[in-house]
C-alpha positions in Angstrom: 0.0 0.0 0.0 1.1 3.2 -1.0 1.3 6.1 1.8 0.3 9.6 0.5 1.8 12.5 2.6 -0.9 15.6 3.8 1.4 18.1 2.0 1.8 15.7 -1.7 -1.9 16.3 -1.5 -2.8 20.1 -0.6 -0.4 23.4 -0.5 0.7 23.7 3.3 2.5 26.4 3.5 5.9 27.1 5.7 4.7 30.1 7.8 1.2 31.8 8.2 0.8 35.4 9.8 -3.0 36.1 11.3 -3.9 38.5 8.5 -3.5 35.5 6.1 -6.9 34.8 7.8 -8.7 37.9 7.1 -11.0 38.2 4.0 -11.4 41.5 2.7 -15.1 41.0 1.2 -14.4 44.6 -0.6 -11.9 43.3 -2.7 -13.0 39.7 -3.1 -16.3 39.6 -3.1 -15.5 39.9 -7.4 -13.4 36.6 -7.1 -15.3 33.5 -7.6 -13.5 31.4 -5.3 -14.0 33.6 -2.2 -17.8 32.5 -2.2 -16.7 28.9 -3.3 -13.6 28.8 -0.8 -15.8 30.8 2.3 -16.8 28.1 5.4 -19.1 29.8 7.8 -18.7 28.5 10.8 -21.5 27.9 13.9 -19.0 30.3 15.9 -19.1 32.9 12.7 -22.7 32.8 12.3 -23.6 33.7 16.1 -21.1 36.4 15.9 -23.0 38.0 12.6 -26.3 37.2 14.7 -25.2 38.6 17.0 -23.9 42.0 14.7 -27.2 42.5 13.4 -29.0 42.0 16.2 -27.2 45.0 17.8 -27.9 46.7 14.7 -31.1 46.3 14.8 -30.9 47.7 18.2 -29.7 50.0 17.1 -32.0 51.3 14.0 -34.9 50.1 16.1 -34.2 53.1 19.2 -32.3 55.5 16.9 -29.2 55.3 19.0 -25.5 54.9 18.8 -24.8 51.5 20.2 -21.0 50.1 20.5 -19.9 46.8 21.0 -16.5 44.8 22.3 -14.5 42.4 20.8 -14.7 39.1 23.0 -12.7 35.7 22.7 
């Protein structure tokens, strides 16, 4: 049996930085594989809930509402 290595199979690359992570939806929402490539995740989706919802808040008592980054 033949053994296929991880990286013989997908491009791993040798170092990562955190804003390799970050998708500008300005500049890719053009790109065809940004919508093909994008994984929303449960974590993701209660964050955006969460967004809109103090949005809505927002729009809903026409007042300025501000929010914190949490982990």
């Amino acid at each position: 049996m033949s053994t296929q290595l991880l990286r013989d199979l997908i491009d791993i690359p040798g170092r990562v930085h955190a804003g390799d992570f970050v998708l500008t939806l300005s500049k890719g929402v053009t790109e065809e594989s940004t919508v093909r490539e994008y994984v929303v995740t449960e974590q993701l989706a209660e964050c955006f809930d969460d967004a809109l919802g103090l949005i809505q808040s927002a729009m809903a008592s026409r007042s300025l509402r501000g929010c914190r980054n949490l982990p």
